[in-house]
C-alpha positions as a printed Julia matrix, in Angstrom:
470×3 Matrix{Float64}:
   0.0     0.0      0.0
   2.79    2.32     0.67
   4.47    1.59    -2.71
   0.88    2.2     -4.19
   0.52    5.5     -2.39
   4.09    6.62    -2.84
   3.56    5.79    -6.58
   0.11    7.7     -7.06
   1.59   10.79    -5.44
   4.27   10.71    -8.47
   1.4    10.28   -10.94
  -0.77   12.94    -9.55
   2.09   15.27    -9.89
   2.17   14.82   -13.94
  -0.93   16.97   -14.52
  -0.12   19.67   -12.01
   3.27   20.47   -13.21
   1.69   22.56   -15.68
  -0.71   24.59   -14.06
   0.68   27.4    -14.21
   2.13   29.72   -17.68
   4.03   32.98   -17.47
   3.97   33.87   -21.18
   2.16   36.91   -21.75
  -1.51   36.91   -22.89
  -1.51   36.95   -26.93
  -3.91   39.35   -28.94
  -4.23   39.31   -32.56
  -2.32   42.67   -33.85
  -4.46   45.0    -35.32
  -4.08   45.11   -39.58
  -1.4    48.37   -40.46
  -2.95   48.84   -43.59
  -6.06   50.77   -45.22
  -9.6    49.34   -44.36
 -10.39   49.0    -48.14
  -8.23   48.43   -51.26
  -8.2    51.52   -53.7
 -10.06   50.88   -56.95
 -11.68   47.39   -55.76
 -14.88   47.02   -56.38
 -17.77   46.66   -54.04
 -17.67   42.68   -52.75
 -20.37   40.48   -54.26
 -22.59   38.68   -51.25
 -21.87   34.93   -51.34
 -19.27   35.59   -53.38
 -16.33   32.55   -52.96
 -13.16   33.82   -51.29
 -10.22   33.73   -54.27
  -8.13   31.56   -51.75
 -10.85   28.99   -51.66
 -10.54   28.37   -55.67
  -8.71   25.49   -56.79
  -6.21   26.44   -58.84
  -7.78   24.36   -61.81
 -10.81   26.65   -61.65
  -8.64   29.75   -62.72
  -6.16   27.72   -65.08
  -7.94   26.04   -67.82
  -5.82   25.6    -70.27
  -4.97   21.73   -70.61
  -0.92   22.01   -71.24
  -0.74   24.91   -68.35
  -2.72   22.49   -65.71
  -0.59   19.29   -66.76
   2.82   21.57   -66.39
   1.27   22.28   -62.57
   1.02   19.46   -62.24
   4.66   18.52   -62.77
   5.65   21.53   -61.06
   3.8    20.26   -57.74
   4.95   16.9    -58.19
   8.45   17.19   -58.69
   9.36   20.86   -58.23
  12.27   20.73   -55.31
  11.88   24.07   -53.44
   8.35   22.71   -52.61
  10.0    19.4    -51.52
  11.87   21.09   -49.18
   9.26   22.73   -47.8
   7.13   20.14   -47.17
  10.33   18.26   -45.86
  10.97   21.32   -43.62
   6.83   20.57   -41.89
   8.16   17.17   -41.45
  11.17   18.21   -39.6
   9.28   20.99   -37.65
   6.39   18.63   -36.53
   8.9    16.31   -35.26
  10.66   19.09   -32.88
   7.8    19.76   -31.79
   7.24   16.12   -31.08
  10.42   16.22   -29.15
   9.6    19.19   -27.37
   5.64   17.58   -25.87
   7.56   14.23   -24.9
   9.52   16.49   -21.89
   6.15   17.06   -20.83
   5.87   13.27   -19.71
   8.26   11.46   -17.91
  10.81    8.64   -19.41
  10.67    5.59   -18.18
  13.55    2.78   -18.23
  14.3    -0.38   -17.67
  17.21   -2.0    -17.21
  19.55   -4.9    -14.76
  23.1    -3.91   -13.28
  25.62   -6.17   -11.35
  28.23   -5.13    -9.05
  30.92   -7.63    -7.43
  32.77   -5.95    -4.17
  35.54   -7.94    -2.52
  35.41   -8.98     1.23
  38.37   -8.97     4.08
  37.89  -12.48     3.91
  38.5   -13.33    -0.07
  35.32  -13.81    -0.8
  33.24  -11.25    -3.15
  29.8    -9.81    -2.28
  27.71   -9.97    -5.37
  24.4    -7.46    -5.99
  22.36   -8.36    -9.19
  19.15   -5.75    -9.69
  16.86   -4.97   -12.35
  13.81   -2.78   -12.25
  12.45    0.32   -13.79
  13.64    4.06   -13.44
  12.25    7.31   -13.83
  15.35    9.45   -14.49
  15.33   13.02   -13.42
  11.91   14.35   -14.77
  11.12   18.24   -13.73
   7.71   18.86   -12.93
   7.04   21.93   -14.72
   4.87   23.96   -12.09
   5.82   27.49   -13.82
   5.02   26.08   -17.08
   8.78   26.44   -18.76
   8.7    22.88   -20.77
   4.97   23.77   -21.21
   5.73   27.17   -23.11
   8.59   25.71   -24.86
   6.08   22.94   -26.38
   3.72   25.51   -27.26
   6.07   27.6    -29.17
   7.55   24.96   -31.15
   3.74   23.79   -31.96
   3.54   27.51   -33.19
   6.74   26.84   -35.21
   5.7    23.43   -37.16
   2.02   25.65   -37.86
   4.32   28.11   -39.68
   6.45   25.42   -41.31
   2.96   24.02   -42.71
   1.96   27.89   -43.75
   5.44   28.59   -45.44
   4.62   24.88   -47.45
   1.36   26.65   -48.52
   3.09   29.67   -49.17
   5.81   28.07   -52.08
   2.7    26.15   -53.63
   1.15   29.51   -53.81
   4.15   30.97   -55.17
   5.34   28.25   -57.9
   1.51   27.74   -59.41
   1.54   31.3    -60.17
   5.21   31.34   -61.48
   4.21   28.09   -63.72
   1.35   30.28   -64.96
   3.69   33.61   -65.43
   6.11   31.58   -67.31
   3.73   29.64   -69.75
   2.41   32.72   -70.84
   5.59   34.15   -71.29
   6.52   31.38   -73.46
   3.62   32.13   -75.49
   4.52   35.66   -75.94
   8.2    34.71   -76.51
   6.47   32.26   -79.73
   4.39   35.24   -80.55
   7.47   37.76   -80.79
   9.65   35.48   -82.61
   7.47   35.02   -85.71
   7.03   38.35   -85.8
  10.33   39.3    -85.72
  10.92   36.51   -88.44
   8.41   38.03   -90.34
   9.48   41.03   -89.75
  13.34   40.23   -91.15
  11.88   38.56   -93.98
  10.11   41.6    -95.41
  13.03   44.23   -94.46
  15.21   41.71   -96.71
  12.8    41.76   -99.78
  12.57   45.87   -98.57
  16.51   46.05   -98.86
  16.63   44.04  -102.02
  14.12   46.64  -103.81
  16.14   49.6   -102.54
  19.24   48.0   -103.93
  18.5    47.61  -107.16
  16.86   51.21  -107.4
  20.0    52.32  -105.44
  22.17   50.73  -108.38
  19.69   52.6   -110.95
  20.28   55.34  -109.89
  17.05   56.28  -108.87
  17.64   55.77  -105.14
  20.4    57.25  -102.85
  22.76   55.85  -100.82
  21.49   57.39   -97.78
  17.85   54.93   -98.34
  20.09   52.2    -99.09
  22.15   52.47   -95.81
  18.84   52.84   -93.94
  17.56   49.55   -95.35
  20.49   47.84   -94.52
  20.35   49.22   -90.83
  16.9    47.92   -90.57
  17.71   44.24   -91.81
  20.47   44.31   -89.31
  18.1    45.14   -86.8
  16.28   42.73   -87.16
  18.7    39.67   -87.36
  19.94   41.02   -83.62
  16.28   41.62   -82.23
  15.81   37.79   -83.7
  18.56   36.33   -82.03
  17.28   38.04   -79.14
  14.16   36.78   -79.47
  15.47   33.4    -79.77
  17.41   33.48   -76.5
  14.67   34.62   -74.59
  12.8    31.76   -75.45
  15.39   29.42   -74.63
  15.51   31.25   -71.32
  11.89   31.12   -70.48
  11.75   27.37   -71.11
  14.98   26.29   -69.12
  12.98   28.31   -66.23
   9.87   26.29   -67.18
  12.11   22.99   -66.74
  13.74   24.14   -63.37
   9.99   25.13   -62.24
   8.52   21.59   -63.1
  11.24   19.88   -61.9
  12.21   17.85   -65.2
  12.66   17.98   -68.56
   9.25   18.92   -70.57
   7.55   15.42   -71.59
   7.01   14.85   -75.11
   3.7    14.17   -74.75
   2.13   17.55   -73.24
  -1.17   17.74   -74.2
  -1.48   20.95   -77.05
  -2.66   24.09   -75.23
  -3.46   27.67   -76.8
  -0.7    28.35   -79.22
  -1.01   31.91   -78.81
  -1.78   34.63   -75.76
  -4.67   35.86   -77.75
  -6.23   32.47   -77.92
  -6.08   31.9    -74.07
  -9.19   31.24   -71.82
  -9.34   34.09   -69.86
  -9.1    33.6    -66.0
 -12.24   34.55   -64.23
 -13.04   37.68   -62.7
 -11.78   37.77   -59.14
 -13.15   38.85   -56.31
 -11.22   40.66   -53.76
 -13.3    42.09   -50.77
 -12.01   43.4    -47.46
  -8.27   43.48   -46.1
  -9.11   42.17   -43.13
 -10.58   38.83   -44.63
  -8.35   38.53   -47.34
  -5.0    39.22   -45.97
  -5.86   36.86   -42.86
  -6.81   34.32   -45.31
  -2.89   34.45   -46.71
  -0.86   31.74   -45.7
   2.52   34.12   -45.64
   0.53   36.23   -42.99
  -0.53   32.91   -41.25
   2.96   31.58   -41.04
   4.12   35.15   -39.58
   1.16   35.48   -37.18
   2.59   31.44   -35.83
   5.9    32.65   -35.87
   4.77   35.55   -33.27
   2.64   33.0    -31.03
   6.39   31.34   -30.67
   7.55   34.1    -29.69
   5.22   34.94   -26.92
   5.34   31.4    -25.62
   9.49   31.97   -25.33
   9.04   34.91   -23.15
   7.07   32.48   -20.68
   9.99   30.03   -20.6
  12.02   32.65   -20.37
  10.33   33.83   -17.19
  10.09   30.67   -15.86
  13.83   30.49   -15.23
  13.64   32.61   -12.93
  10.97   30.14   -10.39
  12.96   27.03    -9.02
  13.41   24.12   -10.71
  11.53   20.85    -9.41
  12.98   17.18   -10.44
  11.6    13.67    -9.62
  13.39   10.33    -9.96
  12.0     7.09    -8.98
  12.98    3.75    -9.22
  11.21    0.12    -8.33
  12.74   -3.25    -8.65
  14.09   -6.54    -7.22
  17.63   -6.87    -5.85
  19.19   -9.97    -5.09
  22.81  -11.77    -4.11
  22.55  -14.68    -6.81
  21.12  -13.48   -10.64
  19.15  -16.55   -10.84
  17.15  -15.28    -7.56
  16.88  -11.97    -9.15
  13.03  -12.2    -10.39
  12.14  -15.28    -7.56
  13.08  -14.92    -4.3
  14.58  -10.94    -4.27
  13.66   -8.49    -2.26
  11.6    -5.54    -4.16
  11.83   -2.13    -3.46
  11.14    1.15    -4.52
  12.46    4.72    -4.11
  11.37    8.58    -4.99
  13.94   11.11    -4.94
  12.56   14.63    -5.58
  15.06   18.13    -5.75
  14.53   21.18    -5.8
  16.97   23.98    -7.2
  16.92   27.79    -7.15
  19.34   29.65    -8.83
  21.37   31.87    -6.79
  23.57   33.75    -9.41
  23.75   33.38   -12.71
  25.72   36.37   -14.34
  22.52   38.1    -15.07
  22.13   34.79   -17.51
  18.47   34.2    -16.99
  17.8    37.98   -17.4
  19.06   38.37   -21.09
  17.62   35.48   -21.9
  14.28   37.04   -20.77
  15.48   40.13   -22.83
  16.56   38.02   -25.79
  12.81   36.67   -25.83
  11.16   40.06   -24.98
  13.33   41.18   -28.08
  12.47   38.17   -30.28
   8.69   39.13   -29.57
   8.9    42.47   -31.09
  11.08   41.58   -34.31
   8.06   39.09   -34.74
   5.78   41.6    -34.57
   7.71   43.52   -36.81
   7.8    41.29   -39.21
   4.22   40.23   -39.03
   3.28   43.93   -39.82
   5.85   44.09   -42.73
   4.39   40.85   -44.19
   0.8    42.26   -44.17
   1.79   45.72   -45.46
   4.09   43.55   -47.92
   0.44   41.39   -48.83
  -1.7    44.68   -49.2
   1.08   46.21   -51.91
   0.94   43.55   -54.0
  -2.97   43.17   -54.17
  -3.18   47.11   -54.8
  -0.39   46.72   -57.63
  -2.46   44.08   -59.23
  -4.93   45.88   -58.87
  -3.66   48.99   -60.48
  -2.76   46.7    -62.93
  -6.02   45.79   -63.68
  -7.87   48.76   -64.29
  -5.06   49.66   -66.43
  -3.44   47.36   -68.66
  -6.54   46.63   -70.25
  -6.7    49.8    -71.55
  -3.17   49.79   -72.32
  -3.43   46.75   -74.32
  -6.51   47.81   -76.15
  -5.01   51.76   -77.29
  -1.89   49.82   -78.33
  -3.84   47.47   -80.67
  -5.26   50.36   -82.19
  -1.87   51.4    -82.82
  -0.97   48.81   -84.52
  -4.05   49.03   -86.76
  -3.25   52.38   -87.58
   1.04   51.69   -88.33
  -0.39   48.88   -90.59
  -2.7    50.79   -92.55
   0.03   53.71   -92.4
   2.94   50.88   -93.52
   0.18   49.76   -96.46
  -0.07   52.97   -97.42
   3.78   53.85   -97.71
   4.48   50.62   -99.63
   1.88   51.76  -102.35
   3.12   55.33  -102.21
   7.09   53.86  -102.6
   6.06   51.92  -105.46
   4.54   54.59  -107.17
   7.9    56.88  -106.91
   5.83   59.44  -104.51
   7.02   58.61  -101.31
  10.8    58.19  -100.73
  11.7    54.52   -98.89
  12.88   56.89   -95.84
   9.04   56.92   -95.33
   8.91   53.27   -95.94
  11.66   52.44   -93.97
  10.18   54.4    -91.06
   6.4    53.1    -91.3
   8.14   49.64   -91.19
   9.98   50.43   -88.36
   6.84   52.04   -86.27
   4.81   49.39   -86.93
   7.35   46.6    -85.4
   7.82   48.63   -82.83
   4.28   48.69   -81.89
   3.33   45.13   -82.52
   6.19   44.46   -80.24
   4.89   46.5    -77.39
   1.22   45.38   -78.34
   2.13   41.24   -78.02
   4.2    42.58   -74.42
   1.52   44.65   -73.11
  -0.7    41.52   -73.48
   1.44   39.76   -71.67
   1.45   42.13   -68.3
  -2.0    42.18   -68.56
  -2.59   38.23   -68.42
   0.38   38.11   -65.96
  -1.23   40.4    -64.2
  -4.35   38.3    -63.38
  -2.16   35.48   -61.91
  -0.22   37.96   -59.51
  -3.87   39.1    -58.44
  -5.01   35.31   -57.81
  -1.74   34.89   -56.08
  -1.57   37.9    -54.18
  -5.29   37.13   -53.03
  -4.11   33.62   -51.51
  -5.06   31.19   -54.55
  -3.4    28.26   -55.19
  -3.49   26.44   -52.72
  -4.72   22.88   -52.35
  -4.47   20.04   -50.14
  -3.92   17.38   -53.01
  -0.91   18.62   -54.51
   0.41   19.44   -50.92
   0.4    15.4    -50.94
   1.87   14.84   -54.19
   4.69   17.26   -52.82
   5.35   14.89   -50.04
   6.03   11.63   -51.8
C-alpha cells in the first residue's frame, strides 16, 4: 500500500506540473494597412473567397494544368518545404515528450571484494524514472507551445511556395507564349526588311535611289537579325525556367494548349473584398502570425527560469545476491527522490535570456506587420494593374491598326515613286515597334491576373500538398 501510495503521489504530480504559464496573454495585432483596397470594387454577397478556388478553376488551359502538375509533383523548393513541416512537426514532437516522464528499464551487477577473499555480489533490475522536472511554472509547457507555433508556420510557409510556384508556372507559360508570338514576328518582320533592302538596292544601283535609303535599309535588316537572335534566347531562357519550375525535362507528350496569348481562356473575374478577410486568409501572414505565437510562448519560458526548478526520480525493482534469484526470491523495493533547485547567481544569464525573448517578440511583430503591409502592396499593384493594362493593351492594338494601314499605305506610295523609302523604312519600323509592345503589353495584362489570384491567396490545395510529399 505504501508503494501504491508513494507511486500515485508521483502520478498525480504529472498533470499539475503545468498549471501554471508565465507567457504573456496573446492578442491578434491589429491590420497596419487601409480598411479598403483603392479601386476594388464593391464585394459580391456569397461571393467565394479567391483563396478557396482550386487552382484548376482559374487555369484552364490543358498544357498549363498538366505543367502544374509537374511543377507540384516534382518541383524541389516545394519538396523542401514540405520536408521542412516534417522536420518541424517532429521538434515539436520532441519538445511535448519532456512534458511526460521517461521511463527505463534496465539490470546492473556489481561484485565488491570482502576482508575475507570472498566477493559480495548485488544483481538488480527494475524500472527508473530518471530526473523528470515537474514543470509547475510552465517552462517545458511554453517551450512545447512555441515549437507547436513553429511546425504551424512550417505548414503555412509549405502553402506559401505552392502559392508561389503555381503562379510562377502560370507567369512563365504565358511568357513562353509571348516569346512564340514575338519570334514570328520578328521573323516576319526580317523577312520583309530583306525583300525591302533588295528593292532599294536595285533602285539604289539605278540610280534612282540614294545611298542614304540604301544604308537605312540595310540598318533595318540588321536590326532585325539582332532583335531575332534576341528573341530566340529569350525563349530558350523562359523554357529552361519552365524545366527548373517543373522539376524535369518537358515530356514529349504535353497535351497541345493555346498556341497563342490571344487564344487563351481568360481567368475569371476575381473577387477581392475586405483586407481584413483577405490578408488573414494568406498563408505568408498565417505563417508570420505562428511565428509571433512562438515568440510569446518563449518569453514564458524565459520567465520561468527565474521560479525554481523541481525534479523527480523514482525507481522500483528486485535486488538480489545470486542473478538466478533476481526475479524469484529478491527483495523488491522502490524509491522517490525529488530536488529542488533555485538559482542563486547566474551572471545576469536568466535575465538576457528574458530580454533576448522580450526582443524576439517584437522583431516578430515587426515582421508580421511588414508581411501584411508587404500582402496589401501587391494586391493594390495588381490591382492597379487591372484597371489599367486593359486599356493599355486595347489603345496599343489600335496602334498597330493604324502603323499597318500607315505601312500599307507607304508601300503603295514607294512603289509609285511618290514617297521616298525613308518613309517606308520608317512606317516599317513604327509598326514593329508597336506590334512588339502590343504582343508585351498583353502579356502584363494576363500576368497580371495570376499575380492578383496569387496575391489574393489562390493556389493552394491540399492534393498537390500530398503529391509534394512523396
Amino acid at each position: 500500500m505504501r508503494r501504491l501510495h508513494a507511486w500515485t503521489i508521483a502520478a498525480a504530480a504529472v498533470p499539475l506540473a503545468a498549471c501554471m504559464s508565465l507567457a504573456p496573454q496573446y492578442e491578434l495585432p491589429p491590420l497596419p494597412v487601409a480598411e479598403r483596397f483603392a479601386g476594388a470594387p464593391e464585394a459580391t454577397a456569397g461571393a467565394p473567397a479567391v483563396s478557396d478556388l482550386d487552382w484548376r478553376q482559374v487555369f484552364t488551359d490543358a498544357r498549363l494544368q498538366r505543367l502544374i502538375e509537374l511543377a507540384l509533383a516534382n518541383n524541389r523548393d516545394l519538396r523542401v518545404a514540405a520536408l521542412n513541416v516534417e522536420q518541424a512537426s517532429a521538434r515539436a514532437q520532441v519538445q511535448r515528450a519532456s512534458l511526460l516522464p521517461t521511463v527505463a528499464a534496465g539490470i546492473s551487477a556489481s561484485r565488491q571484494p570482502l576482508p575475507d577473499g570472498r566477493h559480495n555480489e548485488v544483481y538488480s533490475a527494475g524500472v527508473l524514472v530518471p530526473s523528470y522536472e515537474l514543470d509547475f511554472f510552465g517552462r517545458l509547457r511554453s517551450l512545447s507551445e512555441a515549437a507547436q507555433a513553429q511546425a504551424l508556420a512550417a505548414e503555412q510557409g509549405r502553402r506559401t511556395m505552392q502559392i508561389a510556384l503555381v503562379a510562377a508556372v502560370a507567369a512563365n507559360h504565358l511568357a513562353l507564349l509571348a516569346d512564340t508570338e514575338l519570334l514570328a514576328l520578328t521573323q516576319r518582320t526580317y523577312e520583309t526588311r530583306v525583300e525591302t533592302l533588295r528593292l532599294v538596292k536595285l533602285r539604289f544601283d539605278a540610280g534612282t535611289a540614294s545611298e542614304l535609303d540604301y544604308q537605312g535599309a540595310q540598318s533595318l535588316v540588321a536590326n532585325a537579325r539582332a532583335t531575332l537572335a534576341q528573341q530566340q534566347r529569350q525563349r530558350a531562357l523562359d523554357e529552361n525556367n519552365l524545366v527548373l519550375l517543373v522539376g524535369q525535362p518537358l515530356p514529349a507528350d504535353l497535351p497541345g494548349g493555346a498556341p497563342t496569348l490571344e487564344t487563351t481562356a481568360a481567368m475569371p473575374e476575381l473577387p477581392v473584398g475586405l483586407p481584413a478577410e483577405v490578408l488573414r486568409r494568406r498563408p505568408d501572414i498565417r505563417a508570420a502570425e505562428q511565428q509571433l505565437i512562438a515568440a510569446h510562448f518563449n518569453i514564458g519560458a524565459a520567465r520561468a527560469a527565474f521560479f525554481p526548478s523541481v525534479t523527480l526520480t523514482a525507481s522500483a525493482g528486485s535486488v538480489s545476491s545470486e542473478l538466478s534469484g533476481l526475479f524469484k526470491g529478491g527483495s523488491w523495493g522502490w524509491g522517490v527522490a525529488p530536488q529542488l533547485l533555485q538559482t542563486l547567481f547566474d551572471s545576469g544569464r536568466n535575465s538576457a535570456n528574458a530580454r533576448i525573448a522580450e526582443a524576439g517578440r517584437d522583431i516578430a511583430l515587426a515582421q508580421y506587420d511588414k508581411a501584411v503591409q508587404s500582402a496589401f502592396r501587391e494586391v493594390a499593384d495588381a490591382l492597379a494593374g487591372r484597371a489599367t493594362l486593359v486599356e493599355q493593351s486595347r489603345a496599343l492594338q489600335e496602334q498597330t491598326a493604324a502603323d499597318g494601314a500607315r505601312l500599307r499605305l507607304a508601300e503603295l506610295r514607294y512603289r509609285n515613286g511618290v514617297a521616298s523609302s525613308l518613309d517606308l523604312l520608317d512606317a516599317q519600323r513604327s509598326l514593329f515597334a508597336s506590334q512588339q509592345q502590343a504582343v508585351l503589353a498583353q502579356l502584363a495584362r494576363m500576368q497580371n491576373q495570376v499575380s492578383l489570384y496569387k496575391a489574393l491567396g489562390g493556389g493552394w490545395s491540399a492534393d498537390a500538398a500530398t503529391a509534394a510529399t512523396r
